[in-house]
MIROKE-156437 format. One record per residue (C-alpha): residue number from 1; residue in three letters; x, y, z. Coordinates in Angstrom, 1 decimal. Each point is the difference from the previous one (the first is absolute). Example, Ala and Ser with C-alpha at 12.3 -4.5 7.8 and 13.67 -1.06 7.14 Angstrom:
// residues 2
NODE   num   residuo       xx       yy       zz
NODE     1       ALA     12.3     -4.5      7.8
NODE     2       SER      1.4      3.4     -0.7
//
This chain:
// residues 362
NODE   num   residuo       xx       yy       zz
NODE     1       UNK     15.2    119.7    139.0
NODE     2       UNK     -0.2     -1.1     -3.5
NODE     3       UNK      3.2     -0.2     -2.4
NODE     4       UNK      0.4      3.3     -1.4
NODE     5       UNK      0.5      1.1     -3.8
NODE     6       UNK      4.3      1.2      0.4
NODE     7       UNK      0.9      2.1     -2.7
NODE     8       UNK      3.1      0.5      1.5
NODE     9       UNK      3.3      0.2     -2.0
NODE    10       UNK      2.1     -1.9      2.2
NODE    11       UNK     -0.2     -2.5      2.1
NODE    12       UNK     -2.9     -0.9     -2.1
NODE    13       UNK     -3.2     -2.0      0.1
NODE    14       UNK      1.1     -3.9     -0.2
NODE    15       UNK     -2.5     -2.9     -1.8
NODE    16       UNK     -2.1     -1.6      2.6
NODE    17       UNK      0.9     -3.0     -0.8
NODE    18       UNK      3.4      0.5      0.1
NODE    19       UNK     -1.3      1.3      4.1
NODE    20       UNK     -1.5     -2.8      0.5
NODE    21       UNK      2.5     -2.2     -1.0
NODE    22       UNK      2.1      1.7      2.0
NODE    23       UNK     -2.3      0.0      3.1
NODE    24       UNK     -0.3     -4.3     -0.3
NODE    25       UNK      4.1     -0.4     -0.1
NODE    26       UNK      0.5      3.0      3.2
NODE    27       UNK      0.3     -2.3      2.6
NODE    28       UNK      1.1     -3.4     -1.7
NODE    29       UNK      1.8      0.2     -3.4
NODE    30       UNK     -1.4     -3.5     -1.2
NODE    31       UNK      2.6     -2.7      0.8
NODE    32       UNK      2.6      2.6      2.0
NODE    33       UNK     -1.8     -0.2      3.2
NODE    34       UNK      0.4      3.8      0.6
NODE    35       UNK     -0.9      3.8     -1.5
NODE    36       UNK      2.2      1.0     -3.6
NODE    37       UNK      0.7      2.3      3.1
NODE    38       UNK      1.8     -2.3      1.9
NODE    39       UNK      2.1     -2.3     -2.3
NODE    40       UNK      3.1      0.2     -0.7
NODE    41       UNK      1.3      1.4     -3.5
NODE    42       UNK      2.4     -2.9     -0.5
NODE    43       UNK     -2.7     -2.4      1.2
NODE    44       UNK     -1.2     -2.4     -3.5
NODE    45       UNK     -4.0      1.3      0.7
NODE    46       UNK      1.1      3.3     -0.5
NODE    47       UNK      2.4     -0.5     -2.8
NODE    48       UNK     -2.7     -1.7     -1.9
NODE    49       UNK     -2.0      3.3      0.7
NODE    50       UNK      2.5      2.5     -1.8
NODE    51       UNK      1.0     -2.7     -2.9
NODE    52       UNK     -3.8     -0.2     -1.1
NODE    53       UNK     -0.1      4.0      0.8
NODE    54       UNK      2.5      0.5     -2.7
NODE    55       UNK     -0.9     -2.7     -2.6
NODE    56       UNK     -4.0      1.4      0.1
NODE    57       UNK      1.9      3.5     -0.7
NODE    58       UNK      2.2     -1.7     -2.5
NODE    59       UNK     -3.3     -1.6     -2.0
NODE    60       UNK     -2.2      2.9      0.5
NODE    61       UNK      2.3      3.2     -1.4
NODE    62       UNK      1.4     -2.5     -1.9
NODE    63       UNK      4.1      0.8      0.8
NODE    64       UNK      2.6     -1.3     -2.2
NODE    65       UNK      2.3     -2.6      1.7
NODE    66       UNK      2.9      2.7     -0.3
NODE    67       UNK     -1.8      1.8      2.4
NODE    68       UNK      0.7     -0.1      4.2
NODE    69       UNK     -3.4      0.7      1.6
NODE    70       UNK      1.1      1.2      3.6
NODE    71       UNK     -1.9      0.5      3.3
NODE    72       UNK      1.4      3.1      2.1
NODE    73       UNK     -0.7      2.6      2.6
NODE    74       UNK     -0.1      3.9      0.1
NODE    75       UNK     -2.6      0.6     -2.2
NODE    76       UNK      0.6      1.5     -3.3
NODE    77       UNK      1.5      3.0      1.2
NODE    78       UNK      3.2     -2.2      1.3
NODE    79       UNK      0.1     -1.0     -3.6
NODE    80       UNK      0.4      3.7     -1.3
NODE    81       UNK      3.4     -0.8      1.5
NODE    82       UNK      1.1     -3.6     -0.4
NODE    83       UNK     -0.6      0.4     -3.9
NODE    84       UNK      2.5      2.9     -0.8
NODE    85       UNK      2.3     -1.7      2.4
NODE    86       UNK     -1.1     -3.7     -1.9
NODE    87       UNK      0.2      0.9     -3.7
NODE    88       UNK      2.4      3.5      0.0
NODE    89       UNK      3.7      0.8      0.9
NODE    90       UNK      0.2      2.3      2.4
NODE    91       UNK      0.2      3.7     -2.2
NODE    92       UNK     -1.6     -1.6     -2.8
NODE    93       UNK     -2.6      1.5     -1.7
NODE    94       UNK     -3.5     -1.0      0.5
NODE    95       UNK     -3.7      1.1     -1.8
NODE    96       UNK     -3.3      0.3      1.7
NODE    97       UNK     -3.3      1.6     -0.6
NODE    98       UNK     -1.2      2.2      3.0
NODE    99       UNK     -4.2     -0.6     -0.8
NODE   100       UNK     -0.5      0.4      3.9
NODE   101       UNK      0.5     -0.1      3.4
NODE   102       UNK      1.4     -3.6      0.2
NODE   103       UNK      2.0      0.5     -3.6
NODE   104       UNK      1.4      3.2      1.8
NODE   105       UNK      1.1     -2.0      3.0
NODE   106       UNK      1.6     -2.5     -2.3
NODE   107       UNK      2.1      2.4     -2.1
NODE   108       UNK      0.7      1.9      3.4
NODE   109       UNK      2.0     -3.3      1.2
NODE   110       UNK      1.2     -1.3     -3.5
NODE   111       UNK      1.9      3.7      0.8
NODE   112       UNK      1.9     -1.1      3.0
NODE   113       UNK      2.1     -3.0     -1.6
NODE   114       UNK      0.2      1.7     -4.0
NODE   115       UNK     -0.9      2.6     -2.2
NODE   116       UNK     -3.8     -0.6     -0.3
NODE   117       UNK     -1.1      2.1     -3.0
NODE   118       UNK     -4.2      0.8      0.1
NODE   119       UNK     -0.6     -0.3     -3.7
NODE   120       UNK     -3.7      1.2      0.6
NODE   121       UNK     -1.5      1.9      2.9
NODE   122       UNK     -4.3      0.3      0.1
NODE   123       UNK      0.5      2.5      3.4
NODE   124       UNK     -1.2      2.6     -2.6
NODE   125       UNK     -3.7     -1.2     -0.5
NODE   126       UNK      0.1     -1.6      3.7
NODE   127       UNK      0.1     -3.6     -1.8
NODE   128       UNK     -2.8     -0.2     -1.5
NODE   129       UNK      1.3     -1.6     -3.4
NODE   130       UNK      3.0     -2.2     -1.0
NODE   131       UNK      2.3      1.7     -1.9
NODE   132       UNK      1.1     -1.7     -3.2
NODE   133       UNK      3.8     -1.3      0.1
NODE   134       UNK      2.1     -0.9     -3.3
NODE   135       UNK      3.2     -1.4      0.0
NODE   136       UNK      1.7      3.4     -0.9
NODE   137       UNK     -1.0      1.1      3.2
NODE   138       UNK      1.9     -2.8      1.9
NODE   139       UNK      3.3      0.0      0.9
NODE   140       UNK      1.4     -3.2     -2.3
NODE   141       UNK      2.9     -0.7      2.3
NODE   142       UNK     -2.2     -0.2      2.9
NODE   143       UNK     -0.5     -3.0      2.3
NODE   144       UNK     -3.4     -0.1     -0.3
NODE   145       UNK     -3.9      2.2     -0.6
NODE   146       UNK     -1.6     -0.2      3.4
NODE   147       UNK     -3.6      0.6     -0.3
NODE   148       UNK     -3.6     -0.4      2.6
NODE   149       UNK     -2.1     -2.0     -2.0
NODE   150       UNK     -2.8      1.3      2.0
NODE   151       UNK     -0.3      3.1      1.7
NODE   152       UNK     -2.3     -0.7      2.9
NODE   153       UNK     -0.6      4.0      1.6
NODE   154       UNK     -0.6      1.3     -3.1
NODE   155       UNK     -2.1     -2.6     -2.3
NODE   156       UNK      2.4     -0.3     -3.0
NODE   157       UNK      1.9     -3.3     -1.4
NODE   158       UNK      2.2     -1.1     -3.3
NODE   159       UNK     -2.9     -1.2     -2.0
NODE   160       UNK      2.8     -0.3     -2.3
NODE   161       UNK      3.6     -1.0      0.9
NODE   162       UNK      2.7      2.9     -1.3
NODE   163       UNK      2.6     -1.5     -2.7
NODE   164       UNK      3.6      0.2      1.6
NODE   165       UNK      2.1     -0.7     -3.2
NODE   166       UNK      2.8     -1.9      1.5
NODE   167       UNK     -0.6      1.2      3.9
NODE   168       UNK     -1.1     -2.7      2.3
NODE   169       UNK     -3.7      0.1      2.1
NODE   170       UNK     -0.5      0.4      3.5
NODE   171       UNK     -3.9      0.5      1.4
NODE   172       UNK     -1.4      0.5      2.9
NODE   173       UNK     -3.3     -2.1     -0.3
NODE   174       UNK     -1.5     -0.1      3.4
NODE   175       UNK     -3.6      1.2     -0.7
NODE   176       UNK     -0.8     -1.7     -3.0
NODE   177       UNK      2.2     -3.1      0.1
NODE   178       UNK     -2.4     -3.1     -0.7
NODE   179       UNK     -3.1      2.6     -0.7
NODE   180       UNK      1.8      0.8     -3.6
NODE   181       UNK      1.3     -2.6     -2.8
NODE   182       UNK      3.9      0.4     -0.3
NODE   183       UNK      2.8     -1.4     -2.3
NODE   184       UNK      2.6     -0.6      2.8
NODE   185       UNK      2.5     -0.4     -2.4
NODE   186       UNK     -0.3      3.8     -0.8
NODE   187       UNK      1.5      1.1      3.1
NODE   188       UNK      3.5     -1.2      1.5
NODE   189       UNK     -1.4      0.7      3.9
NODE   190       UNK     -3.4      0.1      1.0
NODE   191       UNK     -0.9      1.0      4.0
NODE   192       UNK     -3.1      0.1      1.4
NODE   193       UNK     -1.0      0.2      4.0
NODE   194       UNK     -2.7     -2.1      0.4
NODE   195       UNK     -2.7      2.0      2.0
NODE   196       UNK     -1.8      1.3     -2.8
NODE   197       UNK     -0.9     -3.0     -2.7
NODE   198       UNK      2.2     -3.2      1.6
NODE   199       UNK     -0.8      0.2      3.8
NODE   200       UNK      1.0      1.6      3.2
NODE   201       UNK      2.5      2.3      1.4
NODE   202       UNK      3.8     -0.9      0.7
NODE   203       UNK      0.5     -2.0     -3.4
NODE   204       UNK      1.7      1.5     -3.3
NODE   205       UNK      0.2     -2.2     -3.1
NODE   206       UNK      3.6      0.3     -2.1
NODE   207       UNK     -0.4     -1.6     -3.7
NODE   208       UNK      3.6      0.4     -1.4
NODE   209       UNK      1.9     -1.2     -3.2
NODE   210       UNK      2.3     -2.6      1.5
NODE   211       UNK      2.7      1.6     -1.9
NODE   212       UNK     -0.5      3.0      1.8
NODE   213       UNK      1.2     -2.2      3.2
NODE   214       UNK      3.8      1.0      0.8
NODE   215       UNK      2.3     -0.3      3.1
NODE   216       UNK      2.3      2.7     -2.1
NODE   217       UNK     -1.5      3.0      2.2
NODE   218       UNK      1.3      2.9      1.7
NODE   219       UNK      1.5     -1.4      3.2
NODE   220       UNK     -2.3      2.5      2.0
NODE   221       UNK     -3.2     -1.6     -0.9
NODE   222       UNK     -1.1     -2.1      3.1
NODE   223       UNK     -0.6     -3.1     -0.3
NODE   224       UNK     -3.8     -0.1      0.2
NODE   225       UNK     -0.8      2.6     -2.6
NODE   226       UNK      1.9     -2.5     -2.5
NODE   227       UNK     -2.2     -1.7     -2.7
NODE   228       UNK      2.4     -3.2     -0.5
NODE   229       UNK      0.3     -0.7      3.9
NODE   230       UNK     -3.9      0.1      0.2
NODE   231       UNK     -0.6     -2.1     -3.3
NODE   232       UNK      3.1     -2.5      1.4
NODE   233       UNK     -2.2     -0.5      3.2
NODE   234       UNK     -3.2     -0.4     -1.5
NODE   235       UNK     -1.5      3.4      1.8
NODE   236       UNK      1.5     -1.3      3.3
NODE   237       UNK      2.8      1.3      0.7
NODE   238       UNK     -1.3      1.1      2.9
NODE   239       UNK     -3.8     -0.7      1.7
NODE   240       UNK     -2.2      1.1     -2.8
NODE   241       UNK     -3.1      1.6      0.4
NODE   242       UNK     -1.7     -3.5      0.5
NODE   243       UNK     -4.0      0.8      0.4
NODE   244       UNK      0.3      2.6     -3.1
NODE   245       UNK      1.2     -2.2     -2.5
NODE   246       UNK     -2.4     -2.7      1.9
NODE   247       UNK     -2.5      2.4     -0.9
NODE   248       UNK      1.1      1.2     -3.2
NODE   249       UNK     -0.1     -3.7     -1.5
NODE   250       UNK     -3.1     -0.6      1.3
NODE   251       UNK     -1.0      3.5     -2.5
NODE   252       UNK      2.1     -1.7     -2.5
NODE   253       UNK     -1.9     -2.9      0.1
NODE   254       UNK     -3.6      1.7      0.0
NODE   255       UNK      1.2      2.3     -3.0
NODE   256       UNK      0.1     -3.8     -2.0
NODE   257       UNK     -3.3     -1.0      1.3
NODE   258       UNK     -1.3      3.4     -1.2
NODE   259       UNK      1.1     -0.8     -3.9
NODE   260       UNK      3.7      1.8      0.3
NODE   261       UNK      1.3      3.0      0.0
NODE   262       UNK     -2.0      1.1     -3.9
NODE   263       UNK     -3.2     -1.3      1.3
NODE   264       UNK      0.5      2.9      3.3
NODE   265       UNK      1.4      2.6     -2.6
NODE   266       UNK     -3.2     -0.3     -1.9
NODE   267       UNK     -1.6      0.3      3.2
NODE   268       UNK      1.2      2.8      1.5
NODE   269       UNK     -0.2      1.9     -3.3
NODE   270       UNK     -4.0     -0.3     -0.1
NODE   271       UNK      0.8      1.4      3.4
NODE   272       UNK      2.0      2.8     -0.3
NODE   273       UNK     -1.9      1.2     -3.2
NODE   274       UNK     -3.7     -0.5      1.7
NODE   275       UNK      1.6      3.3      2.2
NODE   276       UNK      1.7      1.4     -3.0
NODE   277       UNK     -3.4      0.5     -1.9
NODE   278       UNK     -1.8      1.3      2.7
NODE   279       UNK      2.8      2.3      1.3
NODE   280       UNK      0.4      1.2     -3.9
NODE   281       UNK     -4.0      1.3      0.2
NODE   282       UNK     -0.2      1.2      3.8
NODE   283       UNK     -0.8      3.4      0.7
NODE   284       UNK      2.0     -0.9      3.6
NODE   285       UNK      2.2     -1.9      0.0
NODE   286       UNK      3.3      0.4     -2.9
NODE   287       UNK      2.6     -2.3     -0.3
NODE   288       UNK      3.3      0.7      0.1
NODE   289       UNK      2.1     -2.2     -1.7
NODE   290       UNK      0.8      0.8     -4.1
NODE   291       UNK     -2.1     -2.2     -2.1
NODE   292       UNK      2.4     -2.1     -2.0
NODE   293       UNK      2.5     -0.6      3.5
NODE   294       UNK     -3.3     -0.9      2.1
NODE   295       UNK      0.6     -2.7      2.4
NODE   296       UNK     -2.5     -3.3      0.6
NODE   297       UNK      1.6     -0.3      3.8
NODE   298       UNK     -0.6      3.5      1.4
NODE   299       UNK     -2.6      2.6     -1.1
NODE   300       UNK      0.4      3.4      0.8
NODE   301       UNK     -2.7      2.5      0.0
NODE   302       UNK     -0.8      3.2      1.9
NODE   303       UNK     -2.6      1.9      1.0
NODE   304       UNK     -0.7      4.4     -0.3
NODE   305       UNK      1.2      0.3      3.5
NODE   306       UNK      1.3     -1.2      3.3
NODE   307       UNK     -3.9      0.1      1.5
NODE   308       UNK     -1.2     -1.9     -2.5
NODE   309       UNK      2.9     -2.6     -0.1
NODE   310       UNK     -0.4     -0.4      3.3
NODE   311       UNK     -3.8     -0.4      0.4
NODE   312       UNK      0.8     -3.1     -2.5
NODE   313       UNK      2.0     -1.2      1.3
NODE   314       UNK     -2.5     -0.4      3.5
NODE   315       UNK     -2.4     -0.9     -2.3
NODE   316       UNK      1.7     -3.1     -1.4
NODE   317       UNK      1.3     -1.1      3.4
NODE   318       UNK     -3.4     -0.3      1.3
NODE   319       UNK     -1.1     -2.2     -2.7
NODE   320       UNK      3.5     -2.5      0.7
NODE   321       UNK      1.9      1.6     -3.0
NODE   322       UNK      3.1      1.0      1.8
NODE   323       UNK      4.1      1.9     -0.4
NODE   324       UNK     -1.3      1.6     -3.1
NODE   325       UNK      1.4      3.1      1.2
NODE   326       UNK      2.9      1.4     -2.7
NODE   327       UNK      3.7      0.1      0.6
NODE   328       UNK      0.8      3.5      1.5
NODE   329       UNK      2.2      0.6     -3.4
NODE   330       UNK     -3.2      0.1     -1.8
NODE   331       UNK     -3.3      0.5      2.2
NODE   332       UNK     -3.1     -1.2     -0.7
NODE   333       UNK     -0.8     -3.9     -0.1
NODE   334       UNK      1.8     -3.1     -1.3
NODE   335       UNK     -1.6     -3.6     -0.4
NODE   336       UNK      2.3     -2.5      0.0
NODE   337       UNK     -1.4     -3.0     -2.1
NODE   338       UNK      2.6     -2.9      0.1
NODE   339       UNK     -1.0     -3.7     -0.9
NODE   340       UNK     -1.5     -0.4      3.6
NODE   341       UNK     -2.4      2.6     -0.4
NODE   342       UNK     -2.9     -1.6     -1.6
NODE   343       UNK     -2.1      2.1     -2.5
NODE   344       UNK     -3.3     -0.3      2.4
NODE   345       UNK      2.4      2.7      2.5
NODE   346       UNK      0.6      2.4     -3.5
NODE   347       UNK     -4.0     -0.2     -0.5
NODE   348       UNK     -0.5      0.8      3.8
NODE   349       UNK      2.3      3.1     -0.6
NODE   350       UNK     -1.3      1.0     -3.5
NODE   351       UNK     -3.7      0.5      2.1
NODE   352       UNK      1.4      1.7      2.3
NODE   353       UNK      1.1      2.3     -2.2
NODE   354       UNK     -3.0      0.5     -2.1
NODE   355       UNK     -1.9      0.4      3.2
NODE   356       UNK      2.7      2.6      1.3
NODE   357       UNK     -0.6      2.1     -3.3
NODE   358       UNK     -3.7     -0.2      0.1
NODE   359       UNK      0.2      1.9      3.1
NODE   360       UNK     -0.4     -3.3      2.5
NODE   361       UNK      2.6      0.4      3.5
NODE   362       UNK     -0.5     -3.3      1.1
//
């Protein structure tokens, strides 16, 4: 069977080269004499493997010296934790904007450890916009604004970051870190599980002020959800997830070749906005997501009904164009376009399409 288009939203569609690469080094890491599987985390092959990981990270997102770049397990949603535990007393009051299901589950935790105050909600138009944030609306005492850069389910991002006044940044960028230009500097924690736009499953990238790094913490916290204890140990405290940040630098790495991080941005905006401006004119297909708050990762769109949707659906399987199906939240179809998708796959779905709405069902 041939390689298939994946639209999916996560895990995602990885460069073929990055595959390939990948394929070569499987049995015999060149000069180790055995698999990434294999070798030992304290071995010098594989330390040379997360040390170039993290400077290629460093050059290509360009992070400030002050800032820890850390290697960690349990996805993003073990961060929706370790962050009000990192960077709040226990009690203390905390700000976060609820823009979907992941920002839900975020504030949901940040409300176990403090008083983690929503300073916007979008569950009243399903989230299909951003609402705009001022620093009125934020608590000024608070630890910090936690915000999803990108909201994968649902099709919307922060095309422009909110202005905290004096409140520090925290954002969740896991579906459009390294597919989107950012000023690091902007944010005092960035997280991001890899899946999506860095790699595979089991990896979570922690970009933190260094400041930020304290053994002054509520004596409760265990030890491995503490910042300073993984920075201390250079992501090894204990047996990190070796192949993923194997295969995350070897993304890293490709994302250079490709021209950096604003070369892919430009990329996947020709992308995302070759869909845009058809769905905008389609008599079928309408997409969901509010205009100005549109995201170039994930574009949602529906269809007039469920018989329909799902006749697509077939229709773009069959021709290798597959998990385009939409989150249950919203229905109808999503394409996830991150920098491995290359624009020949958008192309192959924009025909399909067209065909589909000239009457075609195959």
């Amino acid at each position: 069977m041939d390689r298939v288009y994946n639209f999916s939203a996560g895990p995602s569609q990885l460069p073929l080269p990055v595959l390939e690469q990948a394929q070569r080094d499987l049995v015999n890491y060149p000069g180790a004499g055995c698999s990434v599987m294999e070798m030992s985390h304290r071995s010098k092959p594989y330390q040379a493997i997360i040390d170039t990981a993290e400077k290629t990270l460093r050059r290509i997102m360009n992070i400030p010296d002050d800032y820890a770049v850390l290697f960690l397990q349990g996805g993003a949603s073990l961060q929706f934790s370790m962050i009000p535990m990192n960077l709040a007393r226990q009690g203390q009051t905390t700000a976060y904007a609820v823009t979907g299901q992941f920002a839900k589950k975020a504030w949901e935790e940040g409300k176990r450890w403090g008083n983690a105050v929503a300073v916007v909600n979008g569950k009243d138009t399903n989230f299909a916009r951003i609402p705009e944030i001022t620093p009125d609306m934020i608590p000024q005492d608070a630890a910090y604004l936690h915000i999803t850069g990108n909201n994968t389910i649902f099709g919307t991002t922060y095309n422009t970051l909110p202005d905290t006044g004096n409140v520090p940044l925290v954002c969740d960028l896991s579906s459009t870190i390294l597919g989107k230009e950012f000023d690091v500097s902007r944010f005092d924690l960035i997280y991001a599980g890899a899946q999506k736009n860095m790699g595979i499953a089991g990896l979570t990238v922690v970009i933190v002020k260094k400041d930020r790094l304290t053994d002054d913490l509520d004596p409760v916290i265990p030890t491995m959800l503490r910042y300073k204890v993984m920075a201390d140990n250079g992501s090894m405290y204990n047996t990190p997830p070796c192949f993923a940040i194997y295969m995350a630098g070897l993304v890293f790495q490709w994302v250079e070749q490709e021209g950096g991080v604003k070369a892919l941005e430009e990329r996947n905006t020709k992308k995302a906005y070759a869909l845009y401006d058809y769905l905008d004119q389609s008599q079928v297909f309408h997409p969901v997501a509010d205009p100005k708050d549109r995201s170039i990762m994930n574009v949602t769109f529906t269809l007039p009904d469920d018989e329909q949707t799902a006749a697509f659906i077939k229709m773009a399987a069959g021709r290798g164009l597959t998990n385009i199906k939409g989150h249950r939240s919203v229905g109808g179809c999503r394409a996830s376009i991150y920098n491995a998708m290359p624009m020949e796959g958008v192309q192959k779905l924009l025909q399909c399409m067209k065909d589909f709405e000239a009457g075609l069902r195959e």
